[in-house]
C-alpha positions as CSV (number, residue, x, y, z in Angstrom):
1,X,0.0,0.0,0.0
2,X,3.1,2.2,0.8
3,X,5.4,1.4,-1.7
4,X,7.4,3.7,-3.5
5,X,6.3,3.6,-7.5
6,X,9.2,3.5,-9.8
7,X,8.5,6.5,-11.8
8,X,8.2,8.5,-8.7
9,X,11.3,7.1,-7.2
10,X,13.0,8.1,-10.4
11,X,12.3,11.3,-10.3
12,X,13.4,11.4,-7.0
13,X,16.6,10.1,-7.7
14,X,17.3,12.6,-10.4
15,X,16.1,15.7,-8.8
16,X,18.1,14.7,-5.4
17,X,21.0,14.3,-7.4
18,X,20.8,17.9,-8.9
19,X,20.4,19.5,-5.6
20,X,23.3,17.7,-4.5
21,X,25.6,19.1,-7.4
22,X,24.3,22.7,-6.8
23,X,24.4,22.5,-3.3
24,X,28.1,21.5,-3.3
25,X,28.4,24.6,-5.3
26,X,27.1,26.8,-3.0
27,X,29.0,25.2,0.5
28,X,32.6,25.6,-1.6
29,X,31.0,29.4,-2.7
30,X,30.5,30.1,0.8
31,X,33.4,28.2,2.4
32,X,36.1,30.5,4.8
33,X,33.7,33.3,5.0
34,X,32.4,33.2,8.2
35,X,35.2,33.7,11.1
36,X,38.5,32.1,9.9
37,X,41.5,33.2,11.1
38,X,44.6,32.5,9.0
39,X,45.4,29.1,10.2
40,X,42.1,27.6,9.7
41,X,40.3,28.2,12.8
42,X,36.8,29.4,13.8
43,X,37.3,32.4,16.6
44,X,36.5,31.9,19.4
45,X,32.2,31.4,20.1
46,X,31.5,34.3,23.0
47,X,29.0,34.5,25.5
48,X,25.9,35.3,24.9
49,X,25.3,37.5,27.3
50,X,29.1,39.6,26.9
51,X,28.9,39.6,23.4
52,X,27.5,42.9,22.3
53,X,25.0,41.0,19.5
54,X,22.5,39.9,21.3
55,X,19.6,38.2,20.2
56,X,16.4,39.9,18.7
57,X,13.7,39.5,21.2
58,X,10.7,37.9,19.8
59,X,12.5,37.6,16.4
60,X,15.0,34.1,17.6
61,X,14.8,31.0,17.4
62,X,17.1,28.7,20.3
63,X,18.4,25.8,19.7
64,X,20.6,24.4,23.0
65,X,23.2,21.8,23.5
66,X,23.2,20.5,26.7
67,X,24.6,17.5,26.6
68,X,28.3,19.3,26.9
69,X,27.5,20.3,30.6
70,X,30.5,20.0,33.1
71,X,32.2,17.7,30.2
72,X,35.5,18.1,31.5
73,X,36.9,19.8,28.6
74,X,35.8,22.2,25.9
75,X,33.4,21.2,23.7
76,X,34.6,20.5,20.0
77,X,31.6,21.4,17.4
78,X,32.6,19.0,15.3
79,X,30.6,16.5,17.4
80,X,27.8,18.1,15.9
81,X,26.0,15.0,14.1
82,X,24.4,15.6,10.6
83,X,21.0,15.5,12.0
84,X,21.3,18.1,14.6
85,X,23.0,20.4,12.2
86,X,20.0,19.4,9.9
87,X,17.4,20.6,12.7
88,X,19.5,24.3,12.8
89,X,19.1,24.5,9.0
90,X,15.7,23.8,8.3
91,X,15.0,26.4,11.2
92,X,17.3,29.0,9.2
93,X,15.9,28.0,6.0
94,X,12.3,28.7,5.8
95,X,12.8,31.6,8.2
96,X,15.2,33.7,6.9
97,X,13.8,36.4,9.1
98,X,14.3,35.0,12.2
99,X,17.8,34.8,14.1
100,X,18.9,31.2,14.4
101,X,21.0,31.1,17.7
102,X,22.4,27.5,18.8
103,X,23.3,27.7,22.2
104,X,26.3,25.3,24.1
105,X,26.1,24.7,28.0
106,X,29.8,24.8,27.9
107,X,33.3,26.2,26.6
108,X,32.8,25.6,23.0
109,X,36.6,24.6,20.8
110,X,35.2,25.6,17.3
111,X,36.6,24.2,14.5
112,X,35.7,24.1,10.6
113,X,34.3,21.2,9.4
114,X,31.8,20.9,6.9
115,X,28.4,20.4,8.6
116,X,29.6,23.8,10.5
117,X,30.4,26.0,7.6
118,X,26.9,24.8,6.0
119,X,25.7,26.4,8.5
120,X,27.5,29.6,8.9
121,X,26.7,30.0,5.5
122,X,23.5,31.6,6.4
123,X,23.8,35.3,7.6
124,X,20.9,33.9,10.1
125,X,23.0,31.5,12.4
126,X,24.7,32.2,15.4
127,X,26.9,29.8,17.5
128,X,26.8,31.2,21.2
129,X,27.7,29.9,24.7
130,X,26.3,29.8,27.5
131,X,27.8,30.3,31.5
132,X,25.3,28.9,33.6
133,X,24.9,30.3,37.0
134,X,25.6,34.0,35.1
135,X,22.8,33.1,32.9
136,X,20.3,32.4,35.6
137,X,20.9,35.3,37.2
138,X,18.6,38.2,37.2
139,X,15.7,35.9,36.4
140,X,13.3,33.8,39.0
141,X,15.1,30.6,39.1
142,X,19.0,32.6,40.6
143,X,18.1,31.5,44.0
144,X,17.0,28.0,43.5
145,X,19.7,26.6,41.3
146,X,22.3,27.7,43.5
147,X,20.6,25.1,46.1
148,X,21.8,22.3,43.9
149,X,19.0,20.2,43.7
150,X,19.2,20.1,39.6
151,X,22.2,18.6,40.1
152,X,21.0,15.6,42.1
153,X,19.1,14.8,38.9
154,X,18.9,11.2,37.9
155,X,18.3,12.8,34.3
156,X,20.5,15.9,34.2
157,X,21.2,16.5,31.1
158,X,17.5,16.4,30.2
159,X,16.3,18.5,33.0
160,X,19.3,21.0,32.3
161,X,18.0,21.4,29.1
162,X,14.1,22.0,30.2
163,X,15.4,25.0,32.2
164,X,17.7,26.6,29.8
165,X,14.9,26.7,27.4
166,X,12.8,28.2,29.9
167,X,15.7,30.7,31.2
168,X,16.0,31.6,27.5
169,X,12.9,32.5,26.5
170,X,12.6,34.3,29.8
171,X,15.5,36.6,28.6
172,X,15.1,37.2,25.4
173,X,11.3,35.4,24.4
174,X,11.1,34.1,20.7
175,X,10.9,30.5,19.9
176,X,12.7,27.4,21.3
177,X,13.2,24.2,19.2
178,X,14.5,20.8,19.9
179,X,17.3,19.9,18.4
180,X,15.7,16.9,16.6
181,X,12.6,18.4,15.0
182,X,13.3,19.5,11.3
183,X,11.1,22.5,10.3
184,X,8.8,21.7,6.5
185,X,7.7,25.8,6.5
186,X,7.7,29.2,8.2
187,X,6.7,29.8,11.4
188,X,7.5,33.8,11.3
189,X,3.8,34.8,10.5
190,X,2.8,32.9,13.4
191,X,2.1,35.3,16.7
192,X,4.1,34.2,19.6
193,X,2.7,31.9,22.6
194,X,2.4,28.7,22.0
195,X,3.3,25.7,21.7
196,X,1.8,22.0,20.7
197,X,-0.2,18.8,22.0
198,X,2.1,15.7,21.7
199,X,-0.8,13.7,22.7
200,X,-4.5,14.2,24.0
201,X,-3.2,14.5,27.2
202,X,0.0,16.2,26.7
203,X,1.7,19.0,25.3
204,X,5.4,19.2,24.4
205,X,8.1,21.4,25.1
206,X,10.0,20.3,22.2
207,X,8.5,23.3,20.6
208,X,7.8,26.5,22.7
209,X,7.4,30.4,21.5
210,X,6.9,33.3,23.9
211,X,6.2,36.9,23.4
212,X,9.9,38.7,25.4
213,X,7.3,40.9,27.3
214,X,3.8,40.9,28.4
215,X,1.9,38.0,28.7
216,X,4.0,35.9,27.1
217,X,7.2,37.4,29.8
218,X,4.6,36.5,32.7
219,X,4.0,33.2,31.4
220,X,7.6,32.0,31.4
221,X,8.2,33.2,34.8
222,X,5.3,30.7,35.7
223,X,7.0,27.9,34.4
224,X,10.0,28.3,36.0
225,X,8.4,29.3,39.1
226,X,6.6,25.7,38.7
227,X,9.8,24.0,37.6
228,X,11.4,25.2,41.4
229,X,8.1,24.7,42.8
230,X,7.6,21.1,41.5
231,X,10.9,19.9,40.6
232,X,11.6,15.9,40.9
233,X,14.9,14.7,39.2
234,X,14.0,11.0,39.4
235,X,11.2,11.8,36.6
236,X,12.3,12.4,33.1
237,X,9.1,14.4,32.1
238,X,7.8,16.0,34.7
239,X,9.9,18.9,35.1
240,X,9.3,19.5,31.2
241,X,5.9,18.7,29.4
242,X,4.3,18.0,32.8
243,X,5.4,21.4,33.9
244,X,4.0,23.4,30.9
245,X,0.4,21.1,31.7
246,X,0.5,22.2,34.9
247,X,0.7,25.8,34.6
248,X,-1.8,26.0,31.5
249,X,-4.4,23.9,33.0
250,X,-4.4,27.0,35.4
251,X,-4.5,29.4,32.7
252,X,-6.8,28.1,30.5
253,X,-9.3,26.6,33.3
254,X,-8.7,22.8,32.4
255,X,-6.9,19.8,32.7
256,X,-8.3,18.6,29.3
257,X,-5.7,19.0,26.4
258,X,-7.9,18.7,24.0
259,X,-10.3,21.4,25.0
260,X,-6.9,23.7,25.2
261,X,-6.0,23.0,21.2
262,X,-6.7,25.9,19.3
263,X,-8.8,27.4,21.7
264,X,-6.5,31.1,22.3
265,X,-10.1,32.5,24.2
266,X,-10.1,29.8,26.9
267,X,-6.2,30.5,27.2
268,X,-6.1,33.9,27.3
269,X,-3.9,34.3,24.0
270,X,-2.0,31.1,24.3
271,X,-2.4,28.8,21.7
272,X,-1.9,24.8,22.0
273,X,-2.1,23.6,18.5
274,X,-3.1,20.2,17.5
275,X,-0.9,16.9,17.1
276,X,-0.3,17.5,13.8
277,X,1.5,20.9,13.8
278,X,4.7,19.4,15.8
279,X,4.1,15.8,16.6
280,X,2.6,13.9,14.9
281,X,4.5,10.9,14.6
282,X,4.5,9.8,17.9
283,X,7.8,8.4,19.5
284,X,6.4,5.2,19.4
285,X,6.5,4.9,15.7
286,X,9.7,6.4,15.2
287,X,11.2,4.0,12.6
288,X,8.2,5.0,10.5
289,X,10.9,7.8,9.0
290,X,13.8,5.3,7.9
291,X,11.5,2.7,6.5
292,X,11.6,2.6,2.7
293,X,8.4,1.4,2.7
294,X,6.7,3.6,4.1
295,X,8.3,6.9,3.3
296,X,5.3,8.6,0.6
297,X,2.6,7.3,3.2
298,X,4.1,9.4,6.3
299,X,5.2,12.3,3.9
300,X,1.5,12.1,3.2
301,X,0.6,12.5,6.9
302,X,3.0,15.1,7.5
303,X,1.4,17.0,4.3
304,X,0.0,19.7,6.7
305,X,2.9,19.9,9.6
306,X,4.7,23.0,10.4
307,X,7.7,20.7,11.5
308,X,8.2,16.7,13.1
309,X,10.0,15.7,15.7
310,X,12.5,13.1,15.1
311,X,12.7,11.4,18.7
312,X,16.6,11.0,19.0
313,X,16.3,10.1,22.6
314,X,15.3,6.9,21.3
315,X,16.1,6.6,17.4
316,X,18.6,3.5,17.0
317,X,18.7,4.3,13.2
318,X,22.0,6.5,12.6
319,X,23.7,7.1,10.4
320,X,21.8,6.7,7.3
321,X,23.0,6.3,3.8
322,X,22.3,9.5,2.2
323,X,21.0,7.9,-0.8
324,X,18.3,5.8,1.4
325,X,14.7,6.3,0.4
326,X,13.3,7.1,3.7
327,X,10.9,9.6,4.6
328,X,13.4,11.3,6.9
329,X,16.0,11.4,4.1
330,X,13.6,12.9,1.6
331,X,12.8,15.8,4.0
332,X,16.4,16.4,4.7
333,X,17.5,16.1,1.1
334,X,14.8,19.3,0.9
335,X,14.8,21.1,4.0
336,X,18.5,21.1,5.2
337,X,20.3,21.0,1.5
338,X,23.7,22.4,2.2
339,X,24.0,19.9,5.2
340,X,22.8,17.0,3.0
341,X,25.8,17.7,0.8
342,X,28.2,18.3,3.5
343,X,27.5,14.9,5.0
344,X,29.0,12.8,2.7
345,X,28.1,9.4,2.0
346,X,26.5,8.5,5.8
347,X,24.4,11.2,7.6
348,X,24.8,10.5,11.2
């Protein structure tokens, strides 16, 4: 029922292939223009809160990197996988309006490798760091962390990376993305607040936009007041997607999801959308996106997405051949093309 006709596939084939060629094109166009010193290096990433460009409020998007916390060392951005780098350029791509800042927990080591200078060949990404107890400070969660509890977390990296996301919107509002969505079309006509049901009882954090004053401002200080007021490290989601269910049950007078989605009355301005927009493949059926078979069926499903979340907490599935037919392939192949080409053979 799901197969892949010939003549379509085909086509595929040929078009991919001349995307590939121009796209190659472009990366060597764009290659060394973006921060290289004389021997080769990227300069050094700054702080984002020394460095004098600072984000647009309201007009960002945030991607953050965690993972790199208390490492050890510096982190080298070459361990940047091809499907990270992917998310950050579909993001850039379709809104070229928008400021793209990726954020690292950590000392960054920058160096130029392919995936990178894909990136920095859009005048719309920013690579930034990130000092942790300075970047809390000044906002509603300063007192808390210094008490330590986040670092008794059984799952610190994920609860890290809830409250930086929170933290960051507070600061500077606009819109936070996971690092394992990729983005199918624009996102800059829609208003700020929101952000989408994962399931009929759930709503994400995977995907989060708040105004940088006003309503939106007083809604991120209730999620981080909730995330101090509720926090648990032995439970993976509850600091996260619980927390944002918690707070807008308040706000919008119900525990019922469903009666939340699309409804910006009931929720004073906040808009939940439905499954569809952000999730909807649910981590569940994850290999549905590397099965051949099933690639034009879930492209179909997806027709009307803004963006889908890939699950990486869970995919077992990299690296891919670039020249597999899978769903996931299909959309990088048109969604993030000059980190397509960079990848090579395998896109990890």
């Amino acid at each position: 029922m799901f197969l892949i006709q010939k003549s379509n596939l085909s086509t595929y084939l040929i078009c991919r292939r001349r995307l590939i060629l121009a796209v190659l094109v472009a990366v060597v166009l764009v290659f060394s223009i973006k921060s290289l010193t004389s021997n080769g290096k990227l300069t050094a990433v700054e702080d984002i809160l020394l460095f004098s460009s600072k984000p647009p409020p309201g007009r960002t998007i945030f991607f953050i990197e965690s993972s790199c916390y208390r490492s050890g060392s510096q982190y080298n951005m070459s361990s940047i996988k091809a499907h990270q780098a992917c998310a950050i350029e579909s993001a850039a791509l379709h809104n070229p309006k928008f400021q793209v800042f990726v954020l690292f927990a950590c000392p960054i080591r920058n160096e130029s490798v392919p995936i990178i200078d894909a990136l920095l060949s859009y005048k719309n990404v920013q690579f930034r760091s990130i000092n942790l107890d300075r970047y809390a400070e000044e906002t509603p969660i300063a007192d808390w962390l210094k008490k330590g509890d986040l670092f008794k977390s059984s799952y610190l990296m994920f609860h890290l990376s809830d409250l930086l996301r929170l933290i960051t919107l507070y600061r500077f509002g606009g819109v936070y993305m996971d690092m394992d969505v990729l983005v199918l079309r624009s996102l800059e006509e829609e208003p700020l607040n929101f952000a989408g049901a994962e399931r009929a009882d759930s709503i994400g954090n995977g995907v989060i936009g708040l105004e940088p004053n006003g309503f939106g401002h007083q809604l991120c200080e209730l999620f981080l007041q909730d995330f101090q007021d509720n926090y648990r490290g032995d439970a993976w989601a509850h600091n996260g997607p619980m927390g944002l269910v918690r707070v807008l049950s308040e706000i919008c007078g119900t525990k019922n999801v469903t009666l939340m989605v699309n409804n910006q009355k009931r929720c004073h301005g906040f808009k939940v959308f439905d499954v569809n927009a952000f999730y909807e493949v649910p981590w569940q059926e994850w290999r549905l996106f590397f099965q051949p078979e099933t690639a034009l069926f879930v492209r179909a499903r997806t027709e009307n997405s803004i963006m889908v979340h890939i699950w990486n907490h869970v995919v077992t599935e990299w690296p891919l051949q670039t020249d597999s037919i899978t769903a996931y392939m299909m959309w990088a192949a048109q969604h993030c093309p000059r980190v397509f080409a960079a990848a090579g053979e395998l896109f990890d």
